[in-house]
N, C-alpha and C positions, 0 to 999 in steps of 0.2 A: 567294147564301146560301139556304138549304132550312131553314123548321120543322117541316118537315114531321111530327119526331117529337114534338112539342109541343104545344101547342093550336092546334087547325087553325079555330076558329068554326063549326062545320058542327052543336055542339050533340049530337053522335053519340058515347054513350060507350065510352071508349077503355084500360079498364081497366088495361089489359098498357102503357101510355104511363109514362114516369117523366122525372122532369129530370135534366138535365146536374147532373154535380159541380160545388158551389157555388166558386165564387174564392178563395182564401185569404183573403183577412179578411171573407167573411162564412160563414165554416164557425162552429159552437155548438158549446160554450159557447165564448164569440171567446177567438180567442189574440191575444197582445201583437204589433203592428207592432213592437215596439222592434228584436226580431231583423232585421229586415228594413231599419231606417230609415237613411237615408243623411247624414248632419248638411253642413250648407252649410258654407263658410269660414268661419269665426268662432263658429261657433256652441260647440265647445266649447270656446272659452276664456267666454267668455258664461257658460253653466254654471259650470263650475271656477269660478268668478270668484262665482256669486253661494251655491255649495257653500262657497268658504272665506270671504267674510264674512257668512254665514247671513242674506242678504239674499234678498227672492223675486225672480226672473226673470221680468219682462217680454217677451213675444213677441209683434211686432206682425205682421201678413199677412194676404194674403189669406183667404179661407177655401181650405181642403183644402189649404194650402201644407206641411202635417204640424208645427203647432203643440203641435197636444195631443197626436202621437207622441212628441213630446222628452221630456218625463215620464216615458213606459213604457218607454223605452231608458235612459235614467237609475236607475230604481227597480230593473229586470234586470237593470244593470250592477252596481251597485252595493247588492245585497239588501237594499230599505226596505220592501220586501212590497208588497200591494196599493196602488193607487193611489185614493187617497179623492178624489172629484169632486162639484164643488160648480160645478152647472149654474145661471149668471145671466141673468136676465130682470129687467124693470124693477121687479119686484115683490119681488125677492132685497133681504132685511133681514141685518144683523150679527148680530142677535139669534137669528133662523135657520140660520144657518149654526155657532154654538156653541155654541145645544142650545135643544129645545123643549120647553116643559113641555102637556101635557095637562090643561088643569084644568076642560074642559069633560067630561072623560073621568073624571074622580075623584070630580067632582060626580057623575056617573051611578052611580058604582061606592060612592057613600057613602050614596046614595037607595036602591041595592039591598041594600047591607048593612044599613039598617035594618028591613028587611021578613025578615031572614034570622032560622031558629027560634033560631039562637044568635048575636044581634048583637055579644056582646062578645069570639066568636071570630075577629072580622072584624077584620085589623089595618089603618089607614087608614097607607099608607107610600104616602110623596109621591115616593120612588124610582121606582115602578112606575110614575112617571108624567111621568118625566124620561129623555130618551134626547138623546145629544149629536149635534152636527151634523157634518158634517165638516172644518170649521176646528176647532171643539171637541173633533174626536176626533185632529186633526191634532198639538196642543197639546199631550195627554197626555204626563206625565214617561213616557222608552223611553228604552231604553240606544241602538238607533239611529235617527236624523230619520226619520220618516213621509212622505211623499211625497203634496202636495197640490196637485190642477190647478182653479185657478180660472178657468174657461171663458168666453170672451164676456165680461172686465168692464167693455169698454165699453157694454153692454148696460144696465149698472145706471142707478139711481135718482144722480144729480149727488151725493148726499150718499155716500153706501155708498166710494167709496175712500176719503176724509176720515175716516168710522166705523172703518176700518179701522189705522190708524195705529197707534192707541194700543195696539191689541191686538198687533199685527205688533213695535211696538217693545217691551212690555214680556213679550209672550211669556207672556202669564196672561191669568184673567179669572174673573170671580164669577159663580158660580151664586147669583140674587140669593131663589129660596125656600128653597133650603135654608138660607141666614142668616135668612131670615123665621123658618124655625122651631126656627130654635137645634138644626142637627143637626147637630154631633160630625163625625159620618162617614154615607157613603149611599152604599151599589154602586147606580151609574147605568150604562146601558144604552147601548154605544159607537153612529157611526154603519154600521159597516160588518160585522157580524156579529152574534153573538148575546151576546158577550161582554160583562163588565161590569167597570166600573173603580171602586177607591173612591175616595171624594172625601174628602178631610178638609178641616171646617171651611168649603165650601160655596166650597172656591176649587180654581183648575188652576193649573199652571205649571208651563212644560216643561222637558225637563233639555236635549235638544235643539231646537233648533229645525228646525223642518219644510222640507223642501226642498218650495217654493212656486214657481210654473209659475202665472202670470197670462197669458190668450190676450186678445187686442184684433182685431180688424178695421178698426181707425183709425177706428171711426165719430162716437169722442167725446173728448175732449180730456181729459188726465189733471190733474187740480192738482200744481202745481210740486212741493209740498212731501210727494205720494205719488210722483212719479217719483226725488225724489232720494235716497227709500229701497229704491230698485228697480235692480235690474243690468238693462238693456233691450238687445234686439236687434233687426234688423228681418229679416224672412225675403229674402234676396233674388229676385227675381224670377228664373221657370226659363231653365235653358238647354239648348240640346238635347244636348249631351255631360251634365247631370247629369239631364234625364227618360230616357234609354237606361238610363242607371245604376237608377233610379227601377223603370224597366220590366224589366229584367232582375232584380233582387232579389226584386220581388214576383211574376211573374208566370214567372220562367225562361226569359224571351223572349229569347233574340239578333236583334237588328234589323239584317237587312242595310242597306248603303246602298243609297239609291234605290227601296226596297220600299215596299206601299201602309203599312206601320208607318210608317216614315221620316217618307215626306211627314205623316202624321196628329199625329205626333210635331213637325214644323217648324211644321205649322200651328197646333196646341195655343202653341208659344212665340210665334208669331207673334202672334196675339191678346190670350195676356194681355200682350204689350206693347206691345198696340195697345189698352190698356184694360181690354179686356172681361172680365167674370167668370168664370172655368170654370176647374175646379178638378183636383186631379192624378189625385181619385179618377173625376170624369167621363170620364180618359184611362184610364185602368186599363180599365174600365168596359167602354170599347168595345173595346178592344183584347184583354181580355178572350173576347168577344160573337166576334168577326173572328176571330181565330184557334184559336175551338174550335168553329167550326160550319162545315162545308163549304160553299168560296163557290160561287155559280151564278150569280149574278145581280148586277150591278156596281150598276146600279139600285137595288136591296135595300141594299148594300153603303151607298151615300150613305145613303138613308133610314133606316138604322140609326144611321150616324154624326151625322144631323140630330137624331135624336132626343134621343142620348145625350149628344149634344156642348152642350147650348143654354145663351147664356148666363144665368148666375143669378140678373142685375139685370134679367131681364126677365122678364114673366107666358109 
């Protein structure tokens, strides 16, 4: 393998140098893997299943097994528009995720209006300072379900599935300043554009419910009484007849048998069922690297595969 037209380290510039065409899923603004994704056995009855009792979908895997793909093949299939994503970390609150009020931002904005030559032109609206999250913009009455991936929830705080129950089952929830100030109605500010919804009476509640897409990596144990509101599946482990499938879809590769693909491809499932970490996009990745660079060097060839291949439960 030759970089030669790439960066060589020599510090010499190379103005007339450019890179290779980026991989399909990292070309801008990204397009949907959904077109592309390949659903295991079972998986859409899983789906179907948590689509007709408007329950949210549990998906447990590895990471990069195409968890958080299901969603976008889902919402494309079936026109629920953009996908609203609500990224968990141990610090992700209920309250966060169904709308945030700015009141440290109003207080600013009510200090400046009083130094203004016409203070009583300044209207103090607590809308302006209320924008919804994405469960709370998930919620919103739509003639059809929104499409909402909650990523990593075993990541959370022990309490956050438990918090979520109540909402999940009754499919509402209070905006609790606008009842502080006895407001009627208030166009608040959605999570995923610029647009604005009105609220009557400081409450939501939706006409559909939201097709919900929960990702786990098993790292934490669900309480009984959130899993039994949940339709769950578990990604099965690859196999090399469904990574060919995997690697042709994305990448237009046909893998002969017995080529250096192949083996890269046996060795990928051999691992992860020998434990290890590494994930579908690390195969893509190299596979990728290998057959859009002319090989020269077999040596190169490993070294590149070392690099890209490593697994992810270690430093």
């Amino acid at each position: 393998m030759t970089w030669n037209t790439y960066y060589t380290g020599t510090g010499q510039p190379r103005p007339q140098a450019w890179l290779p065409p980026a991989p399909p899923w990292r070309t801008f603004p990204r397009q949907s893997a959904g077109a592309v994704f390949q659903p295991p056995e079972g998986l859409t009855e899983a789906v179907n299943a948590a689509l007709c009792l408007r329950r949210p979908l549990l998906l447990t895997g590895p990471p990069g097994s195409g968890k958080s793909t299901v969603i976008e093949q889902v919402a494309l299939e079936l026109g629920l528009g953009p996908v609203l994503r609500w990224q968990i970390t141990s610090r992700s609150t209920l309250a966060d995720a169904l709308y945030r009020y700015d009141a440290l931002g109003r207080i600013h904005a009510h200090r400046l209006s009083r130094n203004h030559d016409d203070a009583s032109a300044v209207v103090d609206d607590i809308a302006a300072f209320l924008q919804l999250g994405p469960l709370g913009t998930a919620l919103l009455p739509t003639r059809r379900p929104r499409a909402l991936l909650v990523d990593e929830i075993d990541k959370a705080d022990l309490d956050l599935p438990g918090d979520l129950l109540d909402v999940l089952e009754r499919g509402e929830y209070t905006i609790v300043e606008l009842l502080r100030e006895s407001r009627a109605a208030a166009e608040v500010r959605t999570w995923d554009s610029g647009a604005v919804h009105l609220v009557e009476d400081g409450r939501v509640r939706c006409s559909e419910f939201p097709f919900i897409v929960m990702t786990s990596n098993g790292e934490q144990e669900m309480p009984p009484a959130f899993l039994r509101r949940c339709v769950r599946y578990t990604m099965p482990p690859p196999t090399v007849a469904l990574m060919r499938d995997v690697v042709a879809r994305h990448l237009g590769l046909d893998v002969p048998d017995h080529s250096p693909e192949a083996e890269l491809i046996q060795e990928f499932v051999e691992r992860v069922g020998a434990g290890e970490t590494v994930a579908v996009d690390q195969l893509l990745s190299t596979l990728h690297i290998l057959n859009g660079t002319p090989v020269t060097d077999a040596g190169e060839r490993e070294r590149v595969k070392r690099l890209l291949m490593k697994d992810l439960s270690r430093a």
